[in-house]
N, C-alpha and C positions, 0 to 999 in steps of 0.2 A: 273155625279160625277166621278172622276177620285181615281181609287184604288189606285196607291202612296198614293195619300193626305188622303186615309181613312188608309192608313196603316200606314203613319206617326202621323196622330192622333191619332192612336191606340198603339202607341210605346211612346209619350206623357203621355197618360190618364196614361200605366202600371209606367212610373217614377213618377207622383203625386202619382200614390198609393202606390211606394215604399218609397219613401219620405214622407206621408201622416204617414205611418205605423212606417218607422224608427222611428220617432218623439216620435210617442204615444209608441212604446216600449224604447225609454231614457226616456220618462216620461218629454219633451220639449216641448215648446211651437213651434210655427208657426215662421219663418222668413224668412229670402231672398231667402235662395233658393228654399221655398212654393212658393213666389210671384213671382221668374222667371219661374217657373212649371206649374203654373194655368195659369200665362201671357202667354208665349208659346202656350200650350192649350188652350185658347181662340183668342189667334192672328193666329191659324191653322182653328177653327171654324167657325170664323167672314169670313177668306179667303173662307173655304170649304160655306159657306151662302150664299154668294157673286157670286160664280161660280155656284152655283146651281139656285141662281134665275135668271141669264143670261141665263144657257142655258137650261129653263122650256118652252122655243118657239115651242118645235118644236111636243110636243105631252106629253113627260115625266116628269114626273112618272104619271101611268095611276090612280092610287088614291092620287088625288093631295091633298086632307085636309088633308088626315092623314099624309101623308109629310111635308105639310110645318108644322103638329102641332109639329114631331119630330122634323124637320130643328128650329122652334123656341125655344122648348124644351132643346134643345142640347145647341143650346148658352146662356140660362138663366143658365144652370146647374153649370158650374163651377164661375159664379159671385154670385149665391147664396151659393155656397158651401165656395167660399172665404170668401162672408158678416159675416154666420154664422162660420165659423174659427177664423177670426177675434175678434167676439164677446164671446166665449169661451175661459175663463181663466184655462181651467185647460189643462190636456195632454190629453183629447181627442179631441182637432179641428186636429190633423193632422189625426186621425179616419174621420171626417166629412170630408175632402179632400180625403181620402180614397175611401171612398162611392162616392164621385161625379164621381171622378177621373173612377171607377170602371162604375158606369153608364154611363160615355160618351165613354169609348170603348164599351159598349154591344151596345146602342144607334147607336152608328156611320156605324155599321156592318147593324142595322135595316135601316137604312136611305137606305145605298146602295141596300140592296136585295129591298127595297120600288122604289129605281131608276129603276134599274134593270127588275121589273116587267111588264110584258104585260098583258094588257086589254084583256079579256077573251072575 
């Protein structure tokens, strides 16, 4: 895994949740700039997925289920957090992006120390 891309997802995930949050304090609903936020954030993901299961050859990460269960984790997160945005009419779906948004930087940070680790 390459830290740029865990730290640009993690500079992502903090604008859905400040964007998530703005919302739910106007008391707004969800719009364009949620869905370029979460899209971004999931177009960073799918990348960060994609590079990870290429280069799992060569031995790493040394506990590979709990890996790939976050690596699949992490990119379920924010199209569930959309679905359920979406489907919430009042002002708290930008709360529900919030929360996602908030669990894929904690997430993305665990992916890496999971990369990062050696087999004892």
């Amino acid at each position: 895994m390459l830290v740029p891309l865990v730290v640009a997802i993690t500079v992502v995930a903090a604008l859905v949740v400040a964007v998530g949050l703005a919302s739910t304090l106007a008391s707004r609903r969800t719009g364009l700039v949620h869905v370029a936020a979460v899209g971004l954030l999931q177009g960073l993901l799918v990348a960060q997925a994609v590079l990870a299961l290429v280069r799992m050859d060569d031995g790493t990460p040394a506990d590979r289920p709990t890996f790939l269960g976050y690596l699949a984790g992490i990119v379920l997160i924010p199209v569930a957090g959309w679905l359920w945005a979406r489907t919430e009419q009042t002002r708290w779906a930008g709360t529900v992006l919030a929360v996602a948004g908030a669990a894929v930087g904690v997430m993305v940070w665990r992916l890496l120390e999971l990369w990062e680790a050696t087999s004892a």
